[in-house]
MDAnalysis code that builds the backbone (N, CA, C; Angstrom):
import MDAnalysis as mda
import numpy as np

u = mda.Universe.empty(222, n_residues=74, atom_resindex=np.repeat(np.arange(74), 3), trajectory=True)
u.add_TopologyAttr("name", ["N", "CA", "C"] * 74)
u.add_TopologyAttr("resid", np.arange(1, 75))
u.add_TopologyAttr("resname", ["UNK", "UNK", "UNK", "UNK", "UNK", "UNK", "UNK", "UNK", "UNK", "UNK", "UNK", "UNK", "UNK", "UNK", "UNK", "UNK", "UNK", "UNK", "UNK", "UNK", "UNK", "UNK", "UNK", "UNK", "UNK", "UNK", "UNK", "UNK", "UNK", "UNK", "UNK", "UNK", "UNK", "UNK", "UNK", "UNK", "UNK", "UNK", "UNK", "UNK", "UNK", "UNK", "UNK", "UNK", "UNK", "UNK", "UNK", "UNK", "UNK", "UNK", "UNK", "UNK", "UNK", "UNK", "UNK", "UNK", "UNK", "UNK", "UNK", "UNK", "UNK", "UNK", "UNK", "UNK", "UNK", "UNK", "UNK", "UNK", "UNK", "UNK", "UNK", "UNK", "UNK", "UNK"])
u.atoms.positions = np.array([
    [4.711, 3.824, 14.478],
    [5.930, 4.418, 13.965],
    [6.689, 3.322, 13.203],
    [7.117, 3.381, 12.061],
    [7.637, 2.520, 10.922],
    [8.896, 2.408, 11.252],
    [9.473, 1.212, 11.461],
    [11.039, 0.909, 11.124],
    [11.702, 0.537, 10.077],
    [12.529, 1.485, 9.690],
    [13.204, 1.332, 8.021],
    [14.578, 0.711, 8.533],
    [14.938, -0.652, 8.090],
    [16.161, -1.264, 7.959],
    [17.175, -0.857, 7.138],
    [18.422, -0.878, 7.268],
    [19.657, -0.548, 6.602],
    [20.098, -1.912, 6.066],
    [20.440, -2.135, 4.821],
    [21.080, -3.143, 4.517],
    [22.754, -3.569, 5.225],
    [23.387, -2.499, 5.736],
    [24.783, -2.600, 5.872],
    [25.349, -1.293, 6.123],
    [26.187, -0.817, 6.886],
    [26.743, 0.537, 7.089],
    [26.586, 1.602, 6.408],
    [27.251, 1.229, 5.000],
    [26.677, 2.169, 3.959],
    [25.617, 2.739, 3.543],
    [24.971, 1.463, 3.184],
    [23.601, 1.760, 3.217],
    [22.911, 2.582, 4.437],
    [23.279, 2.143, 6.017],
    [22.546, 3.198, 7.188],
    [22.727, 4.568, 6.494],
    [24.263, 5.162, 6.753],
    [24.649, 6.421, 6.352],
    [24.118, 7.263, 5.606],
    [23.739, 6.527, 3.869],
    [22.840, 7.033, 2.805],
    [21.333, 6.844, 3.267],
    [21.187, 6.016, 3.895],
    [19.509, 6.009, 4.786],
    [18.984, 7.005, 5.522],
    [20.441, 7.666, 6.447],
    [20.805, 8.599, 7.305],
    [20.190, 9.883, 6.971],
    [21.293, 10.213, 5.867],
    [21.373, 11.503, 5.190],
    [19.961, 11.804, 4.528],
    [19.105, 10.508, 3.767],
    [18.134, 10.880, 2.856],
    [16.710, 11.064, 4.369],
    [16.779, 9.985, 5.184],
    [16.222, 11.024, 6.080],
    [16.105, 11.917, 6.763],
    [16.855, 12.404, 7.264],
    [17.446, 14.310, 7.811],
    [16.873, 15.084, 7.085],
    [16.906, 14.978, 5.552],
    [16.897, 15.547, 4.833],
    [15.715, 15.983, 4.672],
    [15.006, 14.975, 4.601],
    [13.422, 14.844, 4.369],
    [12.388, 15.012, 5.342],
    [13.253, 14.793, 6.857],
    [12.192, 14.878, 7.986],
    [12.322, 16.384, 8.396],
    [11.010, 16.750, 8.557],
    [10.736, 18.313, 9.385],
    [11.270, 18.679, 10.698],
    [11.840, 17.492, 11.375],
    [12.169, 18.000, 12.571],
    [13.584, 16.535, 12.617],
    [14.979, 16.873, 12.822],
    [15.659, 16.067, 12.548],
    [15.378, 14.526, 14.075],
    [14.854, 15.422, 15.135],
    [14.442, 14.401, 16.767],
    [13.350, 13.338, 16.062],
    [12.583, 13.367, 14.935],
    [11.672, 12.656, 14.277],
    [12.348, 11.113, 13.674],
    [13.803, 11.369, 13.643],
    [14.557, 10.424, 13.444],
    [15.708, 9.736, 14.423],
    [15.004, 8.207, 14.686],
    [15.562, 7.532, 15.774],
    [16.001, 6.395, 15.446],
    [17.576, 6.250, 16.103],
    [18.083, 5.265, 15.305],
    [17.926, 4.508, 16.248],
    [17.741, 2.823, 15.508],
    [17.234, 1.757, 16.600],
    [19.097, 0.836, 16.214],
    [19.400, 0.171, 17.479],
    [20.705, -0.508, 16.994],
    [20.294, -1.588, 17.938],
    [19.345, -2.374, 18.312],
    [19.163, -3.247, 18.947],
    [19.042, -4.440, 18.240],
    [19.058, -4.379, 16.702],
    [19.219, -5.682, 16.134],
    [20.289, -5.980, 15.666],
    [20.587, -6.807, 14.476],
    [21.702, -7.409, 13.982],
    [22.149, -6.083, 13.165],
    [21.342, -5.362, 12.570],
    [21.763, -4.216, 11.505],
    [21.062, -2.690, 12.037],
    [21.908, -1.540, 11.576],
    [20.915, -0.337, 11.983],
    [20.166, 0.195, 11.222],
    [18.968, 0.438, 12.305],
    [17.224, 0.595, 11.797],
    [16.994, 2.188, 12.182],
    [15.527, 2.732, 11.655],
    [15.194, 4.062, 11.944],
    [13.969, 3.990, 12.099],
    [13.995, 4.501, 13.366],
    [12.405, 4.673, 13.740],
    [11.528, 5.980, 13.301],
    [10.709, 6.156, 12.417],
    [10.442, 7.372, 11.728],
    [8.821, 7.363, 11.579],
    [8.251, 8.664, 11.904],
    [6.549, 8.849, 11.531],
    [6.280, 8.646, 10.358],
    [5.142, 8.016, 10.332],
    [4.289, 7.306, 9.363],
    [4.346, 8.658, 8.214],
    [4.373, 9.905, 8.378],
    [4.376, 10.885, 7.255],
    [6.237, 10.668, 6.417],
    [6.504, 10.700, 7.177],
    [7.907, 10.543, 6.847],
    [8.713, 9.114, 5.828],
    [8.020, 8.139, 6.290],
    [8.003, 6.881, 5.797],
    [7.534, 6.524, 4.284],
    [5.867, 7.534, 4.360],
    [4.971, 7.468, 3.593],
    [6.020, 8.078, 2.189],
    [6.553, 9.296, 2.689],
    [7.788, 9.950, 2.020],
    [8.741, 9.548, 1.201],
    [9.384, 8.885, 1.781],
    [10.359, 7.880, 1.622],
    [10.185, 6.742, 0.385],
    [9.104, 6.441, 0.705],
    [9.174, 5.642, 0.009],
    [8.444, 5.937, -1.519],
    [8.186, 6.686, -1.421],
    [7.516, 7.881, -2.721],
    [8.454, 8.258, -3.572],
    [10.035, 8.496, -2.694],
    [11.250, 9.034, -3.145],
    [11.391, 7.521, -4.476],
    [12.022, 6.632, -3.142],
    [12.260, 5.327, -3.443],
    [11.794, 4.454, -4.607],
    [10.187, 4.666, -4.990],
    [9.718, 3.483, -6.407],
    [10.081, 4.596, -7.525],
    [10.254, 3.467, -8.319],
    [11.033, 3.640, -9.552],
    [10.056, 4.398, -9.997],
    [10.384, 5.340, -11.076],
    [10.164, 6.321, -11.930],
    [9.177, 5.327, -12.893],
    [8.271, 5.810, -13.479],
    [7.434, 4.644, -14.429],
    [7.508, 5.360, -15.820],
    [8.159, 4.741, -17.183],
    [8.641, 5.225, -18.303],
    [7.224, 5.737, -19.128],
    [7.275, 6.637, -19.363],
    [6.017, 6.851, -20.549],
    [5.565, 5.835, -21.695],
    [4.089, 5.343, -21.499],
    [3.843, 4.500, -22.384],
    [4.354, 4.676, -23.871],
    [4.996, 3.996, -24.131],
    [5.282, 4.205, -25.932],
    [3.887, 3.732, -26.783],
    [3.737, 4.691, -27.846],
    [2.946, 4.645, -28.571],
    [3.128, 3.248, -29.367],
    [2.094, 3.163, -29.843],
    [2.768, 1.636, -30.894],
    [2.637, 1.819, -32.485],
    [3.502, 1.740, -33.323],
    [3.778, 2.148, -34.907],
    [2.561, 1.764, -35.225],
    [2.183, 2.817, -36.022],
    [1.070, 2.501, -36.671],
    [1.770, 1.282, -37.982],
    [0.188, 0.410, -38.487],
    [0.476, -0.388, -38.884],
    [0.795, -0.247, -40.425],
    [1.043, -0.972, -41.235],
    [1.528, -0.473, -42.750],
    [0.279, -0.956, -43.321],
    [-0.131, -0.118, -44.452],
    [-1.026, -0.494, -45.622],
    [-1.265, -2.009, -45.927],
    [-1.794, -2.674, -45.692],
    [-1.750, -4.149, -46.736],
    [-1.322, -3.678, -48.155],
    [-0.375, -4.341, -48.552],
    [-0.325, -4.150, -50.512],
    [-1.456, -5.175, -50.954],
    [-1.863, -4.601, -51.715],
    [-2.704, -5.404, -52.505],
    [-2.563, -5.275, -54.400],
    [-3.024, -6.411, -54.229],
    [-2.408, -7.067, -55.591],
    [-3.445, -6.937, -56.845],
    [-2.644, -5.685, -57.847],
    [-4.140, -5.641, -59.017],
    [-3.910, -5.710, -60.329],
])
């Protein structure tokens, strides 16, 4: 079972909400407060999830300009 760290309060809260949201059964989400910051203990499907949400969007390759004629000299 994966533990997802919170950077800071805020961050838990928005950590909070985006997992509830996402987990099928809200008991699937367990908050750990035994360290310095609060963590979530969450199934490996859920995680897998998450972090799917999380990586950046990848921009569509741009084509590249086609190139110009050589001028040539007559």
């Amino acid at each position: 079972m994966p533990t997802i760290l919170a950077d800071n309060a805020d961050h838990a809260a928005q950590l909070a909400k985006l997992l509830l949201d996402e987990a099928d059964d809200p008991a699937d989400v367990k908050t750990v407060t035994s360290g310095s910051t609060i963590a979530f203990d969450v199934p490996d499907s859920l995680a897998e999830a998450i972090t799917k949400l999380a990586e950046p969007k990848k921009a569509p390759a741009k084509k590249a300009a086609p190139k110009a004629p050589a001028k040539t000299e007559g």
